[in-house]
C-alpha positions as CSV (number, residue, x, y, z in Angstrom):
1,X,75.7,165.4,131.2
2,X,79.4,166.6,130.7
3,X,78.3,170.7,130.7
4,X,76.4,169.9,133.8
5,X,77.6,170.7,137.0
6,X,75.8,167.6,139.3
7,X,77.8,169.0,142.6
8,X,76.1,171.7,144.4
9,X,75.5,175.1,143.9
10,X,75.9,173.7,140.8
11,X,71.9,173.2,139.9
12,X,70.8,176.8,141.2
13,X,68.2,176.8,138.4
14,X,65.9,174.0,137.5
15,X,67.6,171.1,135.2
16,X,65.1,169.0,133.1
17,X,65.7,165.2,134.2
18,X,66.3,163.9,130.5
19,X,69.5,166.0,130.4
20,X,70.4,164.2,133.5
21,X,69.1,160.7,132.7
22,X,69.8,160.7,128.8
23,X,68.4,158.1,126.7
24,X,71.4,155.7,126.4
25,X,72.6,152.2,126.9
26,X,73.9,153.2,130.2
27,X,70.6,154.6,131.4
28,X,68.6,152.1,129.9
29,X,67.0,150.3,132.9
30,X,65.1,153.7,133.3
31,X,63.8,154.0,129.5
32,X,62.2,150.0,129.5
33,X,60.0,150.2,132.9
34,X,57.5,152.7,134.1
35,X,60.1,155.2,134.7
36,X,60.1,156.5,131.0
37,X,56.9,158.3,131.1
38,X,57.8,160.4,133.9
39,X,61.4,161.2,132.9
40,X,60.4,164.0,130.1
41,X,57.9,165.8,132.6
42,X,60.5,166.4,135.7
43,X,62.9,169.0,136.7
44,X,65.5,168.6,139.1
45,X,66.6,171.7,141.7
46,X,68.8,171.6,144.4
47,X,67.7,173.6,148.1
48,X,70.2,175.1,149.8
49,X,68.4,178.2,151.5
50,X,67.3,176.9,155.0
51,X,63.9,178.5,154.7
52,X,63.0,176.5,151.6
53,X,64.6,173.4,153.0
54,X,62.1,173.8,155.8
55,X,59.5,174.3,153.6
56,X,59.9,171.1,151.8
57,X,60.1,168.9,154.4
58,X,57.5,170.6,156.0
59,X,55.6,169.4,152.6
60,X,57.0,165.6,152.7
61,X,57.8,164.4,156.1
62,X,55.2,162.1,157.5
63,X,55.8,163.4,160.9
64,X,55.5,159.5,162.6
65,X,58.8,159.6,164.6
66,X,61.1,161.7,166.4
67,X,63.8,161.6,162.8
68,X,60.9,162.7,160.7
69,X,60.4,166.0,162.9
70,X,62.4,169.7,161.5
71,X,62.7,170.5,165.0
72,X,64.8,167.4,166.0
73,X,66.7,167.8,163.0
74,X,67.3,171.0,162.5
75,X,68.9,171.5,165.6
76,X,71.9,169.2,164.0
77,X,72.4,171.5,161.5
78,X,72.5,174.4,163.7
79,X,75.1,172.5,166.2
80,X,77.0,170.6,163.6
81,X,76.8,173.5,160.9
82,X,76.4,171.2,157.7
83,X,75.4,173.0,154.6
84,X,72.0,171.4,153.3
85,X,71.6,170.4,149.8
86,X,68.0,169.2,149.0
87,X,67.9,167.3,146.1
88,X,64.3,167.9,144.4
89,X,62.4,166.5,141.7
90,X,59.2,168.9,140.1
91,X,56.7,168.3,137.8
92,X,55.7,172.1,136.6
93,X,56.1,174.0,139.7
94,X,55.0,171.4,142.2
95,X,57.8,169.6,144.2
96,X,57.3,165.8,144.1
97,X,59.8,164.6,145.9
98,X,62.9,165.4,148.0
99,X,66.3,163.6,148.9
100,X,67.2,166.0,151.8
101,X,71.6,165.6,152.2
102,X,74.0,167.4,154.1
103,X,77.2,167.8,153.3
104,X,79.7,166.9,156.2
105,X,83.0,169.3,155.2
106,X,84.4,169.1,158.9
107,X,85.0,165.2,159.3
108,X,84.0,162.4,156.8
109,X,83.9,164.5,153.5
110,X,81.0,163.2,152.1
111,X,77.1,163.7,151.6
112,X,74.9,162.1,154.2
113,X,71.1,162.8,155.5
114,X,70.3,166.2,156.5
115,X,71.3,166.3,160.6
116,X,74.3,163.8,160.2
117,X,74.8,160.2,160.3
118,X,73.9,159.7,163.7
119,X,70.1,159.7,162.4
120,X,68.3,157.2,162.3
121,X,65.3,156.1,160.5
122,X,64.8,157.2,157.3
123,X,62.5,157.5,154.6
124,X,62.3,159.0,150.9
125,X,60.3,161.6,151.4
126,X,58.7,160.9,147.8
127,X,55.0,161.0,146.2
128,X,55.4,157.9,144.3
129,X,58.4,155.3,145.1
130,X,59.7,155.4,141.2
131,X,61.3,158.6,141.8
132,X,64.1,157.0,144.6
133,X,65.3,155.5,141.8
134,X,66.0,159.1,139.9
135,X,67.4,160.7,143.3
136,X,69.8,157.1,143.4
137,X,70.6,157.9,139.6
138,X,72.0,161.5,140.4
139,X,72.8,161.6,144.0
140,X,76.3,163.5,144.5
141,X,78.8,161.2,145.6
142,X,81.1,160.5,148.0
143,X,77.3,159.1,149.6
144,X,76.7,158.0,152.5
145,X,72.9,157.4,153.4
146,X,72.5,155.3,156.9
147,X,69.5,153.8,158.5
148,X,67.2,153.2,155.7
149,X,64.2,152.0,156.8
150,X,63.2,149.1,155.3
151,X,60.8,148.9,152.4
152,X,58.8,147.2,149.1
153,X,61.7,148.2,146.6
154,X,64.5,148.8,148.7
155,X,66.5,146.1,146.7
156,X,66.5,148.3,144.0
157,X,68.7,151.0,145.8
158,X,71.9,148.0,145.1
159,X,71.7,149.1,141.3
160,X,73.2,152.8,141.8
161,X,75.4,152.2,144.4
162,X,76.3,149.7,147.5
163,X,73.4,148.5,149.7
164,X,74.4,146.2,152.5
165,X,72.5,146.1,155.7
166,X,73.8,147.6,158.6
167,X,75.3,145.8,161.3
168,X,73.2,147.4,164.1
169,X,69.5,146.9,163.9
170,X,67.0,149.6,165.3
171,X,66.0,148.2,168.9
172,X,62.2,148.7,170.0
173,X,59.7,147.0,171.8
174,X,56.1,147.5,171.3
175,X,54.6,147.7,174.4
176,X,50.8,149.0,173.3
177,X,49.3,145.6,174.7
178,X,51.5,145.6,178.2
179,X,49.2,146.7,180.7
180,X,51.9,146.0,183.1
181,X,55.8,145.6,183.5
182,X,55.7,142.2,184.5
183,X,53.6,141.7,180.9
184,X,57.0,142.7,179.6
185,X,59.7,141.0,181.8
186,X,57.0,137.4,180.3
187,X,58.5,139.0,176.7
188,X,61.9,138.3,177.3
189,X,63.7,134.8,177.3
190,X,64.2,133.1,180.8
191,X,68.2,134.1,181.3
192,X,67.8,137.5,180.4
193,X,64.4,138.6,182.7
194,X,66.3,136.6,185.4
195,X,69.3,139.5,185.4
196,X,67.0,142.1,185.0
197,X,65.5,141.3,188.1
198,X,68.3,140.3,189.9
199,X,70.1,143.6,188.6
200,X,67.0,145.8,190.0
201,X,66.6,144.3,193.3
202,X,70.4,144.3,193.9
203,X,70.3,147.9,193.8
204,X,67.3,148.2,195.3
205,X,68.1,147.0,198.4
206,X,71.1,149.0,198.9
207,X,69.0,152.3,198.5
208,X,68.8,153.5,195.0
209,X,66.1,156.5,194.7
210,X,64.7,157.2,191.2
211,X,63.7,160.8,190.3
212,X,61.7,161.7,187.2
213,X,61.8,164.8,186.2
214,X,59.7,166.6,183.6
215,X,61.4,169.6,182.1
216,X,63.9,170.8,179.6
217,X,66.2,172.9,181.7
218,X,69.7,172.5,179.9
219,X,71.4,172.1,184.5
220,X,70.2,168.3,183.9
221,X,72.0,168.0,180.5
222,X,74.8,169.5,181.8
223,X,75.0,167.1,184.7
224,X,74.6,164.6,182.7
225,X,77.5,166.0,180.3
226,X,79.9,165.9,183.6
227,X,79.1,162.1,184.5
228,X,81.1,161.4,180.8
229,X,84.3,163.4,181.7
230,X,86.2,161.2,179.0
231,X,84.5,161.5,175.9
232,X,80.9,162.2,175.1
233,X,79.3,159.2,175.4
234,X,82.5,157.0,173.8
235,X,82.4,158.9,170.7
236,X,85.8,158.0,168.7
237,X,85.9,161.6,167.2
238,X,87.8,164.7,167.8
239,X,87.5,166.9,170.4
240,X,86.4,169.8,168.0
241,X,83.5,167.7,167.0
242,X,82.5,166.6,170.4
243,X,81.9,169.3,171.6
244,X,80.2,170.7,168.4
245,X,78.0,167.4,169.4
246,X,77.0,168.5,172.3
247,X,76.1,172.2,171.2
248,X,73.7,170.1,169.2
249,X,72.5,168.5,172.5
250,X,72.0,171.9,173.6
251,X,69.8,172.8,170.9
252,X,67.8,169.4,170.7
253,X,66.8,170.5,174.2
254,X,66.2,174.2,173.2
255,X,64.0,173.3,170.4
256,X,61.9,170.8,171.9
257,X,58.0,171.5,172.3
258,X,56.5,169.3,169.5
259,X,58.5,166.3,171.5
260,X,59.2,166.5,175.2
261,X,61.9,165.7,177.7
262,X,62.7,164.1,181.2
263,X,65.4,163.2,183.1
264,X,65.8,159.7,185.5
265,X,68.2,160.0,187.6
266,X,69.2,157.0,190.3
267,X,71.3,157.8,193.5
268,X,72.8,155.3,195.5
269,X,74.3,156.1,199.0
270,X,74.6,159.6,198.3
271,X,75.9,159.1,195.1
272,X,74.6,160.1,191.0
273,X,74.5,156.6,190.0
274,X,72.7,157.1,186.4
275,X,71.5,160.1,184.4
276,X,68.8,159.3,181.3
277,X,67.7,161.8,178.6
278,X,64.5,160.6,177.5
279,X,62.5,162.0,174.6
280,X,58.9,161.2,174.0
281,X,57.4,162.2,170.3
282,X,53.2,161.0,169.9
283,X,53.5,157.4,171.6
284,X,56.9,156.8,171.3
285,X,59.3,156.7,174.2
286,X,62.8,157.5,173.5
287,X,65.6,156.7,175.9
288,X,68.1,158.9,174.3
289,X,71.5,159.6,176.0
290,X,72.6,158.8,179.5
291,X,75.5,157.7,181.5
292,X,76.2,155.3,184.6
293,X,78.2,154.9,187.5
294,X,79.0,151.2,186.3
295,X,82.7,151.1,188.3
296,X,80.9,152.0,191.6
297,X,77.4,150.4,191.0
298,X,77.2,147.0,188.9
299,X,74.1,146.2,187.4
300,X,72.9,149.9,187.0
301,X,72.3,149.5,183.2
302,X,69.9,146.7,183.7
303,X,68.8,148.9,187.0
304,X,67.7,151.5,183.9
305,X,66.1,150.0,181.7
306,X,63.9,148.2,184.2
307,X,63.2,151.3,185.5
308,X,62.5,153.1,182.0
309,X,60.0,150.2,180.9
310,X,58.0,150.2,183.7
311,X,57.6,154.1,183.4
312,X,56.9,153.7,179.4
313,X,53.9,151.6,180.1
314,X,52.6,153.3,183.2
315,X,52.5,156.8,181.2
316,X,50.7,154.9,178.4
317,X,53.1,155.1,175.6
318,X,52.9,152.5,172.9
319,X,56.8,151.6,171.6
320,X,60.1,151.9,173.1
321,X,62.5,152.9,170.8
322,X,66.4,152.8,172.3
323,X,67.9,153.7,169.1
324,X,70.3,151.6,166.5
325,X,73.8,150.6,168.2
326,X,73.4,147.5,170.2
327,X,76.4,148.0,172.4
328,X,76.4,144.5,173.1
329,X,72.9,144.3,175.4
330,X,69.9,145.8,173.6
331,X,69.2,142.9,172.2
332,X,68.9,140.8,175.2
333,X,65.5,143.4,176.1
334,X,64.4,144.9,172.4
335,X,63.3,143.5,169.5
336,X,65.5,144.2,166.1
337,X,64.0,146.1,163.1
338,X,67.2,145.7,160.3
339,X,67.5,148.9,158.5
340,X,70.1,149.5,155.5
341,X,73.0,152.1,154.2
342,X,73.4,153.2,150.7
343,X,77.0,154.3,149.7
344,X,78.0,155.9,146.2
């Protein structure tokens, strides 16, 4: 273990897993289960070369949601510019499993997912769930792996590292058996449909005009980029990396085919009073990024989401997905899916 370099480049040739998991008493929960028998038949090689990144999550990813897609994610690395490092298990020559990291050199100096931390989402993209525990084993470290999507073994992730769940819960709402909006409004507790209603026929009656509008012409991102004149959507980061964030926005929208784009916008009097980046991926509807006139029109958040539900169900998608942070008011309208981060 000592003559092996464990950081990348450092495994540019193929490293048999028994030099990197020896037999010993501090490796011993891996050498008295199930694990044993594989140990002696894997390799381990780390992916650095975009091309063969691509081709392995090609191989792996199981393509449900918008974070499984090398599209979506790829256009991270080409706005953010972290250097991939694919962490891969083989059995011979066949790939069998893939931890695909990043390393972040620019702000938080540490390993994450492939894209950044801002994912969400995620799965081992493995063949058989015994290997997580190998890429846990020899994951480089300082890790930090966020939005782990919740499964069978996941407990076992709290032997290698730290494993807490995360303080903001993924926010969906199935909506494949809502034929119509007020189906969904009958979803939600008493208090909370009450506001949404109020909220929408507030601003209703004072004029508001909804646009929808199906393209992915970057003029709508950009207006949407001059509505948040501050900061990028509140992001608590330096200006170098906001606006290598919103290059990344660029290139979200640039790459886009396999999932689609549209724009809601709401004006009131004359005025821009919301912009909404929505993504849809299969039957998933993704409100995505937006920004509101909330000083000159109260209520316009609510005014959104109302709007954004009802246009979900009447364009037949399945599940709303509004992504992880709760900023205080998803969970009044979605329901919470916990999902967990691994640090090392």
């Amino acid at each position: 273990m000592k003559n092996i370099d464990l950081e990348p480049p450092g495994l540019n040739q193929k490293i048999p897993l028994p030099q990197l998991i020896p037999n010993n008493r501090t490796n011993r929960y891996f050498y008295e289960n199930g694990h044993y028998k594989l140990i002696p038949r894997l390799t381990l090689k780390v992916h650095s070369n975009i091309e063969e990144c691509y081709y392995l999550w090609e191989k792996f990813s199981p393509k449900k949601t918008l974070f499984d897609l090398w599209d979506f994610c790829y256009s991270w690395y080409q706005g953010l510019g972290y250097v991939p490092y694919f962490y891969t298990l083989y059995e011979g020559k066949k790939p069998v499993g893939v931890l695909p990291l990043c390393y972040d050199d620019k702000e938080d100096k540490r390993f994450e997912w492939f894209g950044c931390e801002w994912l969400e989402n995620h799965k081992f993209f493995v063949a058989d769930n015994k290997l997580i525990d190998f890429f846990m084993k020899i994951v480089p470290t300082p890790a930090y792996l966020n939005s782990i999507a919740k499964f069978d073994e996941i407990v076992e992730l709290a032997k290698f590292g730290k494993l807490r769940k995360e303080r903001d819960s993924r926010n969906i709402k199935d909506i494949s058996k809502m034929g119509s909006l007020q189906d969904y409004l009958y979803s939600l507790h008493k208090k909370n449909r009450y506001h949404l209603k109020s909220d929408y026929q507030k601003l209703v009656s004072i004029g508001a005009r909804v646009e929808v509008i199906e393209t992915k012409e970057l003029s709508h991102f950009e207006e949407l980029l001059k509505m948040n004149k501050v900061r990028f959507n509140g992001i608590e980061r330096s200006r170098s990396y906001v606006k290598r964030y919103e290059e990344t926005f660029r290139w979200i929208i640039k790459n886009s085919g396999v999932y689609k784009f549209k724009y809601i916008k709401v004006h009131v009097q004359n005025r821009l009073a919301s912009i909404d980046m929505v993504i849809t991926y299969k039957n998933t509807y993704y409100p995505f990024q937006g920004s509101n006139d909330v000083y000159r029109f109260s209520g316009i958040g609510n005014f959104m989401t109302y709007i954004e539900i009802e246009d979900a169900i009447r364009s037949g998608f399945k599940l709303v997905d509004i992504l992880q942070e709760d900023h205080g008011w998803k969970h009044k309208f979605f329901d919470q899916i916990p999902v967990y981060v691994f640090k090392k």
